[in-house]
N, C-alpha and C positions, 0 to 999 in steps of 0.2 A: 504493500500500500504506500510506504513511506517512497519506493524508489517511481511508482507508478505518477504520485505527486510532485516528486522531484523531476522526472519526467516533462508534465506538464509545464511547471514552470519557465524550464527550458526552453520548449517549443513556444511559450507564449512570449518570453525573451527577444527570441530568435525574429518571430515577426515580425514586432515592434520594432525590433532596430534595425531589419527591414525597409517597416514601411517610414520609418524616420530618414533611413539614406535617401531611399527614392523620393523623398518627399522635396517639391522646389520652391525656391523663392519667388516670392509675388514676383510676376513685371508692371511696367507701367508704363502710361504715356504721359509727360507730366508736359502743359501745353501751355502757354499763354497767348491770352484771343480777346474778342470781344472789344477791338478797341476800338474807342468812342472818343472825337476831340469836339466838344461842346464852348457854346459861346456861356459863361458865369457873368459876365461881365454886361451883360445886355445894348452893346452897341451897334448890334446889326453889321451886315458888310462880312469881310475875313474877320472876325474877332473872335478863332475860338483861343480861348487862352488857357482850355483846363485836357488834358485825356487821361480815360481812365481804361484800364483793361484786367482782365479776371484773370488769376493764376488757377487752372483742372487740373485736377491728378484724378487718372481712370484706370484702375485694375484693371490688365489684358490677359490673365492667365488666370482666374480663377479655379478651371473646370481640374487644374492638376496642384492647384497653389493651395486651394482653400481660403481662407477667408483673407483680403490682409488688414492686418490692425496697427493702424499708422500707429507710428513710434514719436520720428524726429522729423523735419524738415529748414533747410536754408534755402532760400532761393537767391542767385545771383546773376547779372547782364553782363554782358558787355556794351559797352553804351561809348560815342564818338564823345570824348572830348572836344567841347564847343569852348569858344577863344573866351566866352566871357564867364563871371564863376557861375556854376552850378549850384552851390550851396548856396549862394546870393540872391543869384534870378528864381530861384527853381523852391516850390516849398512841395510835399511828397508825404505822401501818407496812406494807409490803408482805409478805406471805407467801412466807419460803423456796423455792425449788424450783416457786412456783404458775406462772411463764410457761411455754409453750410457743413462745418464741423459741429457734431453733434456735442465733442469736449469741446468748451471753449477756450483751456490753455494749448489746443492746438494750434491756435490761431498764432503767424509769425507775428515779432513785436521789431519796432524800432527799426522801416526804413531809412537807409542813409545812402547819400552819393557821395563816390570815394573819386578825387581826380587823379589824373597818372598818377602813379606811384610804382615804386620797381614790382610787385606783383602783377602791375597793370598796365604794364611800358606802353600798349598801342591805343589804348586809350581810357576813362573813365568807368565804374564801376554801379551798379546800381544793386541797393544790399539789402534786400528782404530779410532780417535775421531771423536766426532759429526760434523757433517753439519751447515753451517750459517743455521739458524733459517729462514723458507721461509715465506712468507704471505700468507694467504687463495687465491686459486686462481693462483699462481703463482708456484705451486710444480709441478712436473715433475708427467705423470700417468704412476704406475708403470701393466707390462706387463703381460694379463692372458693366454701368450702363450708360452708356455716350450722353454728354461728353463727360464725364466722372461728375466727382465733388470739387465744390469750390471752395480753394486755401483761403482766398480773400479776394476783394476787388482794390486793386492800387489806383490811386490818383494820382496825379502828375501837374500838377498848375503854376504856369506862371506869376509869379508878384506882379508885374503891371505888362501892360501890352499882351500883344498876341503872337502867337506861335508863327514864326517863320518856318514853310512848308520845306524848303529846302535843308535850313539851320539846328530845324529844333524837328521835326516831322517823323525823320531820318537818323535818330541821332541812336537806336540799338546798330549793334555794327555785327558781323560774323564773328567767332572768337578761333581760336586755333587751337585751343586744347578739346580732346575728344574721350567719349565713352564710346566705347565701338563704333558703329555709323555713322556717329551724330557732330560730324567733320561740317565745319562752318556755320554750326549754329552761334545765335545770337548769347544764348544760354553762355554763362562762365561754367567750364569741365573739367576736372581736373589737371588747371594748371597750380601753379602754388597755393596753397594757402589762402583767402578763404576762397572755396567754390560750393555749384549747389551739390545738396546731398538730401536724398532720401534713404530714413531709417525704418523698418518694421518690425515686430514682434515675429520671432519665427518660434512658432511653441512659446517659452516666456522671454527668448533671448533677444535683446533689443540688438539687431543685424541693421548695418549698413549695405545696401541693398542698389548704391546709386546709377552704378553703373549695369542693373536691370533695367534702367529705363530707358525709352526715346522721349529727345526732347525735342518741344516745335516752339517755333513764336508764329503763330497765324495772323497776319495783318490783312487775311481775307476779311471784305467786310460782308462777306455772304451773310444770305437774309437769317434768321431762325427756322423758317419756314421754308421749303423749295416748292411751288406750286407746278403740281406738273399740268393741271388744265384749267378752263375758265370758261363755262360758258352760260349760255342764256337760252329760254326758246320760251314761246308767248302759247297761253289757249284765253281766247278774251282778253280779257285784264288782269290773270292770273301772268305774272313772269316770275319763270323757275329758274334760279340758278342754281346751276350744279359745275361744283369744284374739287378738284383732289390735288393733293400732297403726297410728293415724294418722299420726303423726313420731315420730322418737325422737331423741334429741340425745344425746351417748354414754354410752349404755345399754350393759352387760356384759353384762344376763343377767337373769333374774327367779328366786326361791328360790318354789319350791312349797311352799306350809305346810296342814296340814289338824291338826283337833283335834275331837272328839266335840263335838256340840251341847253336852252338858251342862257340858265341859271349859272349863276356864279356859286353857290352855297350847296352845300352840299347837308340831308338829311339821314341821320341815323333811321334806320327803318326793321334794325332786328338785330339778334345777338344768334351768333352759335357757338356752339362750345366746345374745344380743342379738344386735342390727345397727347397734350404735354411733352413728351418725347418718345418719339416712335420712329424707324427705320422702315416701318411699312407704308405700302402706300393705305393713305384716308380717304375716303369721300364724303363730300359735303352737299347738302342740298336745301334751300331757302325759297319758299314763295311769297313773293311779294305781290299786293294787289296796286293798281295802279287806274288812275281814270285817266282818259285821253289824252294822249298826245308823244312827246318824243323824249326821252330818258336815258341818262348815263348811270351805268353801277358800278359801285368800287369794292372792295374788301378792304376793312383795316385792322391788319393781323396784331393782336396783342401780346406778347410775355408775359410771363410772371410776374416780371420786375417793371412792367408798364412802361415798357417801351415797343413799340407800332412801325407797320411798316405797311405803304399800301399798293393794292394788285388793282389795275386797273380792267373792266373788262375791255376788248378792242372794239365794239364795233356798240353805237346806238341801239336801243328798244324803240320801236314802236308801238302804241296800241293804240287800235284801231276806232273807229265809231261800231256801236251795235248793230248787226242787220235786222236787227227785233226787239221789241219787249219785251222785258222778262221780269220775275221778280221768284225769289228764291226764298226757300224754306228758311225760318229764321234758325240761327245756329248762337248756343247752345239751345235743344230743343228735347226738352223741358230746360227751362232755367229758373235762377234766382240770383239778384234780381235785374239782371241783367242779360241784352241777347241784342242782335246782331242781322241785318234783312241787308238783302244787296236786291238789286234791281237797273237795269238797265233800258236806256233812254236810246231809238235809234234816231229822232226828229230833238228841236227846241221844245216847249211848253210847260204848261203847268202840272205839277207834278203831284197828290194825293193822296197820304197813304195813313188812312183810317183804322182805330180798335175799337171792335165791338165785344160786349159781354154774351152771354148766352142767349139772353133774353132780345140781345137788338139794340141796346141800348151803346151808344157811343161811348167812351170810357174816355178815349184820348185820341189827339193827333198826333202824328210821329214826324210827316212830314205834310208841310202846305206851301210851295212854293212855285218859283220859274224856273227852270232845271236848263241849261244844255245839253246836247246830247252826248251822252259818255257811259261809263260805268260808275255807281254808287253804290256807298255802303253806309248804311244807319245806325246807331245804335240807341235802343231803347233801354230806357229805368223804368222795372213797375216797381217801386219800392213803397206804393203808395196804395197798389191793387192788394186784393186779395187774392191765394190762390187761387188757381180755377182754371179752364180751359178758356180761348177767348179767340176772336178771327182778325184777322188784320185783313185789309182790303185796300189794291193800289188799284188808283184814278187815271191816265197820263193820254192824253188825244184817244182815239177811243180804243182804249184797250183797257180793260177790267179785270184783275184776278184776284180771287180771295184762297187764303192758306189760315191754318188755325196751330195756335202754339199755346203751351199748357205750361203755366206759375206753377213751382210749386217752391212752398217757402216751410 
C-alpha cells in the first residue's frame, strides 16, 4: 500500500512538472493608437495644441499561455529632439479615469520627457514610468480580445500656440534597438537602460516577459467602425436603411440623422445600438417615415468614450406623392393612452379625421385641417376617454373610411 502511494505520488510529480515545462509565457501586442490632436484652446483655424493617444496591451496567446496577470509595466518612445525645450513648451500627462485596469496601482505614474542624453544620443525620450509593483494574484488580467486593455490615455499639450504639423506632428522617431522583429519601431527596446518592459505573473513568479511582445505605434487614424455597406430603398414613405460593419471596436450605437436636400440642418430621427467590439460582420436596419419630398441620411457612429464619426449615405431619397387615399389601422392597437393613425393625401384639401363612441356620439377630433398632399402621421391622447372600443373616421375630397380601435386602460 505504502509503495502503491509512493507510486502515485511520483506519477503525479512527474506530470506537473510536465505540464509546468510545456507551459509558455503570455505574448502580447503592446500598441499605441488612437491619436487625437484637438483644438483646447478654442481659436478655430490650425489650432490644435493638445494630442492625446491610448497605450493597449492585448494577450495573443492565451489558448497555450493561460491567463496573463499583468505584473509590471514601463512604457518608453523614442521621440525627435525638437531645437526648443520640451520640458518648457511641452506639459504631459496621463488622463484621469482613461485605464481600464481593473487594479488601479496598475496604472503607470509620472510621465516625463528626457532630452539627448548618452542613453539617448539620437534623440529625446518620452517616459511612461512603471507601475506600483503588484502581488501574485492581485494584477489586473490583461484582455485576449482586440484591441486589449487600456494602460492609460497620454496627453501631450502645448503651453501656448499650436502644434506645428511638421515640428511637433512628427516628432516619435524609429529607434534602433530591437526585440526580435520589432526593428524601427518608435517604441524604446532594449537599448541601455531605461526601456519599455512588460512583467507577468507566470504561476506566482513575477517574469519579465518583454521581449514576448510586438510593438506598434498606429498613427492610423482608421475609423472605430469599418462600414462595409450603406444603403436605402423606399415603399411609400417608409425609407429602410440597411447597413453593415466589417469590425467595430466599441461602438455604442449609431444616431440616425436625415434633413431635406435643400436643408442645411440636419435631424436626429432614431438610435441603434452597436456590438461594441466585434470582428464579425453586423447588420443594421432603420425605418424611417418620411412625408414628401427629397432627403439626405447620414449615420453618426458613437464610442464609448463619445467620440463620432459620420457615414454618409451616397445618393438622395425620394418620396413620392400618394397614388390614393388611404388611412391605416391605428398602431398601438389596443393602446393606453396613446396611439398613432397614418393616412395618406394623393390631391390638396381638407382633411377630417373624427372619434366616435359606441353609441354615435362624437368624443373628439384628431385632425381638422388643409393638408397637402403627402404622407401623414397622427398621434392621438385619450387620457381623458374611458376604456372602450371606439371608430375613428377620415373625411379628405371624397373618400371616406372608418376603422375602430379599442382603450384599454
Amino acid at each position: 500500500m505504502k509503495k502503491t502511494g509512493k507510486l502515485f505520488f511520483t506519477l503525479l510529480f512527474v506530470v506537473f512538472a510536465m505540464n509546468f515545462a510545456t507551459a509558455q509565457n503570455p505574448t502580447f501586442t503592446l500598441t499605441a493608437t488612437n491619436f487625437e490632436y484637438t483644438d483646447s484652446i478654442g481659436t478655430g483655424g490650425f489650432s490644435d495644441d493638445a494630442m492625446t493617444f491610448d497605450i493597449m496591451l492585448l494577450h495573443t496567446n492565451s489558448g497555450v499561455s493561460g491567463p496573463f496577470e499583468f505584473a509590471l509595466g514601463q512604457y518608453y518612445f523614442n521621440v525627435k529632439a525638437l531645437a526648443n525645450s520640451v520640458n518648457t513648451d511641452y506639459t504631459y500627462y496621463i488622463v484621469p479615469g482613461s485605464s481600464t485596469f481593473s487594479n488601479l496601482s496598475a496604472i503607470p505614474r509620472n510621465p516625463t520627457f528626457v532630452m539627448p542624453d548618452a542613453t539617448s544620443p539620437s534623440g529625446a525620450s518620452l517616459r511612461v514610468n512603471s507601475n506600483t509593483v503588484l502581488g501574485a494574484g492581485s494584477g489586473p488580467i490583461i484582455s485576449t480580445t482586440f484591441p486589449g486593455t487600456r494602460v492609460a490615455k497620454f496627453r501631450f499639450k502645448k503651453k501656448a500656440g499650436s502644434f506645428d504639423p511638421v515640428a511637433d506632428l512628427n516628432f516619435f522617431q524609429p529607434g534602433t534597438g530591437t526585440y526580435g522583429s520589432n526593428t524601427g519601431s518608435a517604441w524604446r527596446l532594449a537599448l541601455a537602460n531605461p526601456f519599455t518592459k512588460i512583467f507577468a505573473y507566470v504561476g506566482t513568479t513575477n517574469t519579465d516577459i518583454s521581449t514576448q511582445g510586438t510593438y506598434v505605434v498606429d498613427f492610423n487614424t482608421a475609423l472605430p467602425v469599418e462600414l462595409a455597406s450603406f444603403t436605402a430603398t423606399t415603399n411609400r414613405n417608409a425609407v429602410s436603411l440597411n447597413w453593415s460593419t466589417a469590425t467595430e471596436t466599441n461602438n455604442a450605437g449609431f444616431d440616425v440623422e436625415r434633413k431635406a436636400a435643400t436643408a442645411t440642418e440636419w435631424t436626429k430621427v432614431g438610435n441603434v445600438a452597436g456590438n461594441g467590439t466585434t470582428s464579425e460582420v453586423r447588420n443594421y436596419t432603420f425605418t424611417d417615415r418620411a412625408n414628401t419630398g427629397t432627403y439626405n441620411y447620414r449615420l453618426k457612429q458613437l464610442d464609448v468614450n463619445g467620440n463620432f464619426e459620420y457615414f454618409n449615405l451616397s445618393n438622395e431619397i425620394e418620396v413620392g406623392v400618394p397614388n390614393s387615399f388611404d388611412m391605416s389601422q391605428n398602431y398601438p392597437n389596443p393602446f393606453n393612452p396613446s396611439t398613432k393613425i397614418n393616412y395618406d393625401l394623393p390631391v390638396d384639401g381638407n382633411v377630417s379625421i373624427v372619434l366616435y363612441d359606441l353609441t354615435g356620439r362624437q368624443v373628439a377630433s384628431i385632425v381638422n385641417e388643409v393638408k397637402t398632399a403627402g404622407y401623414y402621421t397622427v398621434s392621438f391622447n385619450a387620457s381623458n376617454l374611458a376604456s372602450g372600443m371606439y371608430f375613428y373616421r377620415i373625411s379628405a375630397s371624397n373618400f371616406v373610411s372608418t376603422k375602430k380601435m379599442v382603450l384599454v386602460k
